[in-house]
N, C-alpha and C positions, 0 to 999 in steps of 0.2 A: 740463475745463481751461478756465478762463476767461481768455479776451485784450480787453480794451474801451479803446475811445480816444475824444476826441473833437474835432475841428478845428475852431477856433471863429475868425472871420476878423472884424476889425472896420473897417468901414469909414468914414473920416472925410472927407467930401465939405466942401473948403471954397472957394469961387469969388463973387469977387464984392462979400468983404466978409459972406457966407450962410452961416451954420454949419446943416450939415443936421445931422440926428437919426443916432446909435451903429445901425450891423446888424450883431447879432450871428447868423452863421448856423454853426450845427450838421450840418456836411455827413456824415461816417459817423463811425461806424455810428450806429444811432438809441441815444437814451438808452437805450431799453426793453431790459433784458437779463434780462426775464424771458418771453423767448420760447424755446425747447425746439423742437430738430432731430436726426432719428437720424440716422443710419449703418446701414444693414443688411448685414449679411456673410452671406456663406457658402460654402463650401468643398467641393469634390469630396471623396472619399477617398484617402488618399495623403499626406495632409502635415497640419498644422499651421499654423490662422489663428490668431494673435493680440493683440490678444483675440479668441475666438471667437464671443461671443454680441452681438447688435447693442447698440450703444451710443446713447443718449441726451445731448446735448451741450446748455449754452445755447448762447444766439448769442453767437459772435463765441471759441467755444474751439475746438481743437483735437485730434486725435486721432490717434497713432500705430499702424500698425499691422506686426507682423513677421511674415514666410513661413517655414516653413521645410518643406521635403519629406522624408517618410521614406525610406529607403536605398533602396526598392525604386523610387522614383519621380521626377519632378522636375517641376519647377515651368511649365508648360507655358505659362500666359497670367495674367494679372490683369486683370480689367476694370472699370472704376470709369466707375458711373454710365453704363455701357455702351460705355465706352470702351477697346481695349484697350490696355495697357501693357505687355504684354509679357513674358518670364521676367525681374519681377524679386523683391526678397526681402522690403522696406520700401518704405514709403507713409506718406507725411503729410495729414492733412487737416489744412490752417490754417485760422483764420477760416471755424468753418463758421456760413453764415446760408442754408443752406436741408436738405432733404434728402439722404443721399447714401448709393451705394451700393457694395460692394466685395464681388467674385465674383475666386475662386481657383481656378483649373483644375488639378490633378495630373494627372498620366498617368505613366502605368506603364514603368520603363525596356526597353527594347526591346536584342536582342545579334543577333546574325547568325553564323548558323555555314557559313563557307565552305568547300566542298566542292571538293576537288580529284583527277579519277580518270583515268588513261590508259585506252587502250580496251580488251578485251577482258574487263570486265565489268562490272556494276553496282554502284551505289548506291542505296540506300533510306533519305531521301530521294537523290533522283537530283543535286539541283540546290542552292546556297544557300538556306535558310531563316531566318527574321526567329522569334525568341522571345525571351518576355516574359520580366522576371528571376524567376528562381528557376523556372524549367517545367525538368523533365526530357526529355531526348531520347538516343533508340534510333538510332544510323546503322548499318546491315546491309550488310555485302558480298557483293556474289556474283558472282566469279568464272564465264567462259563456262565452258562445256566443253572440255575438256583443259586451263584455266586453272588458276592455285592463286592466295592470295593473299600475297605475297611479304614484306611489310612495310607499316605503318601508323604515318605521322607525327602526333598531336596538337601540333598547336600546336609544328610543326618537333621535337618529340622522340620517336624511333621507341618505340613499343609493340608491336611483334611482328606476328606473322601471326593478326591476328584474325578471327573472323568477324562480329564485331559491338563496338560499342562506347557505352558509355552515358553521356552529360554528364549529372551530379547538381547541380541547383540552379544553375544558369546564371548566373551573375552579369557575364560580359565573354566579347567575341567570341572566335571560336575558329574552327581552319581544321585541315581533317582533310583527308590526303591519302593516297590508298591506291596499291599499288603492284599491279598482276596482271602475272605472266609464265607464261607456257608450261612446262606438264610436261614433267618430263624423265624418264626412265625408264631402269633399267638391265639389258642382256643378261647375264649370267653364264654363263659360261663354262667347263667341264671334262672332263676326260677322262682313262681308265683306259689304258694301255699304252703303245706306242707308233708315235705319229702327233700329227695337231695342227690346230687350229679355228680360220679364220682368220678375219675379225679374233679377237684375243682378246673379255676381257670390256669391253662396254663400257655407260660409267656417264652418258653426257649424248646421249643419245635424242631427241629433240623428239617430241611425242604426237602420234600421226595418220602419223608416216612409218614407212618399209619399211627393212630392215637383212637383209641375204645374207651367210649361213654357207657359208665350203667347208671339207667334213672329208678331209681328208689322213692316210692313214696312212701310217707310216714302211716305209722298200724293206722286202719280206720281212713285210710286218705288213699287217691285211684288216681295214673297219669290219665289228665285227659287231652292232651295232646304236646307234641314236640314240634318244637320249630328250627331251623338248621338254616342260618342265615336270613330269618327271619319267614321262611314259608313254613309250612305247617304240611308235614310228614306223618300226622298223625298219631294215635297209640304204638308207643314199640318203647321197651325197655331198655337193650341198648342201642348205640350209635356207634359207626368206625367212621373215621374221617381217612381216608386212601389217599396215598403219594400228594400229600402238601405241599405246597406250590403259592397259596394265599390265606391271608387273616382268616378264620369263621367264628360262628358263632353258634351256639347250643342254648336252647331256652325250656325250658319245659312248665309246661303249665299240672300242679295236684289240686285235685280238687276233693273237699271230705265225702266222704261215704255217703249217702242217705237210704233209708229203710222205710217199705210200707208198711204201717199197720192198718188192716183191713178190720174194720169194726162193723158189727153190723146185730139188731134185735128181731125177735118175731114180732109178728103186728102185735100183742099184747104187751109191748111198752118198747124203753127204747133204750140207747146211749150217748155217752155224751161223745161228740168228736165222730159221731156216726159216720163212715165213707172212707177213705184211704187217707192216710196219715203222711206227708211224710216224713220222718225224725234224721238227726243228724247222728252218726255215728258217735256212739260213748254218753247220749241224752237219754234223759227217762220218762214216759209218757203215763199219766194216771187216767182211765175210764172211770166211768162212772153208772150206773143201772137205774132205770127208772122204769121199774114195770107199772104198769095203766091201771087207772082204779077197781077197785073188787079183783087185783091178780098180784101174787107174789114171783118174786124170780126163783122158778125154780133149779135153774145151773145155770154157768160163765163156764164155755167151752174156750180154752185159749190154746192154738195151734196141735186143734184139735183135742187137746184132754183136759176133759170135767173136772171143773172146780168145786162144783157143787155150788148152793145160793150163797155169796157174796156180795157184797153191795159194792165194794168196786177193785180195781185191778191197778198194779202197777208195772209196767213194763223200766225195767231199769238195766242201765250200760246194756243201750240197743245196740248189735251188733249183726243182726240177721233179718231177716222180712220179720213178720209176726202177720196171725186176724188173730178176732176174738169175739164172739157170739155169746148171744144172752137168752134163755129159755123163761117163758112167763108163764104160769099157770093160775087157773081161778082158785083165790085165796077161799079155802074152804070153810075158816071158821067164820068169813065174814058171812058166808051165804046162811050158814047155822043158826049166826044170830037172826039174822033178817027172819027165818025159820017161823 
């Protein structure tokens, strides 16, 4: 692109009556516009100089030149003739009369992914991180011990309880916040008959603490055994379950009471239900007396004290063992008659 001019001044000195002589003087540029000036460019990777390839001017043209960066990039410096200029995107050379030179910097866009974690466990990376556009990144959660991981915001919108999460192709910052809280764990609770487990079942435990079972069986009713995740621990009233770590479970088997009643007659008759009994706690047992022909009963001994001759017994809301004995004697008036 050719621009030429030329200033041509004339000078007329007239003093005296003296006409001096016409100067005509030719100040810029010179006539000569056959002298030839490059441009040299050149351009990092990342964008678009152009024109790209150096350019050849005469004296006294001009030269445009346009930037543009590709998406992954931007425009980071221009420097002409070693000078910089700055991010910008066009350049003029006017009036070029000597060499000149034009260097384009790109560099690569840069995202940050900010990291946000309350304590009780980690992150991999641990800290914010600076990456380039379009890199992938792995963020890994781990949770301490007895932790879990609760919930996981990307970019303020929850993604669940993850253990990792992956940015594909990074293009704009991004801020990942994870959530960790404490295990909870729950007792489970039950039991056959009756009686009862106190506390009942319970579902929010904190991991690492102790929880104390008392087993209770109802009036009249005995633990006969306890099961602690299904084995069988036997009789024991209460239970502690120590620094919790996993689910359990608590079962206790009541079973009612029973009572012997020990019945029994001399050989001169008998009773009914004769031999050991055994009754169900809060049930009532009736005996019966049957002394042997030509004998009357002469007493019902019941845990130990004479009743004297009755014909029969009730044992009622049995609550303890019991016997009960029956004495027979030869019926005197019968022998009289016979007499």
């Amino acid at each position: 692109m050719k621009k030429s001019f030329s200033i041509i001044i004339i000078v007329i000195i007239i003093a005296a009556g003296i006409s001096a002589p016409i100067i005509i003087l030719n100040i810029l540029p010179p006539s000569n516009n056959n002298q030839y000036f490059s441009i040299e460019s050149k351009y990092s990777t990342g964008g678009i100089l152009s024109p790209s390839k150096n350019i050849t001017l005469r004296a006294g043209e001009y030269q445009e030149f346009f930037i543009t960066a590709d998406e992954s990039h931007f425009i980071d410096d221009v420097i002409i003739n070693g000078n910089s200029f700055g991010s910008i995107d066009f350049f003029n050379f006017t009036e070029v009369y000597s060499n000149q030179t034009i260097e384009v910097l790109f560099t690569k866009k840069t995202f940050s992914i900010k990291i946000i974690s309350n304590s009780n466990g980690t992150t991999i990376p641990s800290q914010s991180e600076i990456f380039e556009y379009g890199d992938n990144k792995k963020i890994i959660f781990s949770p301490d011990h007895g932790f879990h991981v609760s919930n996981i915001l990307i970019d303020g919108s929850t993604v669940g309880a993850l253990s990792e999460y992956t940015f594909s192709n990074i293009t704009s910052n991004h801020t990942v916040e994870v959530f960790f809280k404490i295990n909870l764990y729950s007792i489970w609770v039950s039991y056959q008959g009756s009686g009862t487990i106190i506390p009942g079942t319970i579902n929010t435990i904190e991991h690492g603490t102790s929880q104390n079972f008392q087993i209770n069986p109802a009036e009249g009713n005995h633990i006969e055994d306890v099961k602690i995740n299904d084995v069988s621990i036997g009789v024991i009233e209460n239970y502690i379950f120590t620094n919790l770590t996993i689910n359990q479970t608590i079962h206790a088997i009541f079973e009612i009471n029973k009572y012997q009643i020990n019945a029994t007659s001399d050989i001169n008759g008998s009773i009914s239900s004769s031999g050991t009994t055994l009754i169900e706690h809060g049930n009532s047992m009736t005996y019966y007396f049957y002394p042997n022909e030509n004998f009357t009963i002469e007493d019902v001994v019941v845990d130990n004290i004479p009743l004297g001759p009755i014909n029969n017994y009730t044992f009622n809301n049995v609550n303890i063992n019991h016997s009960i004995h029956t004495f027979n004697n030869v019926n005197i008036n019968h022998l009289a008659c016979r007499l």
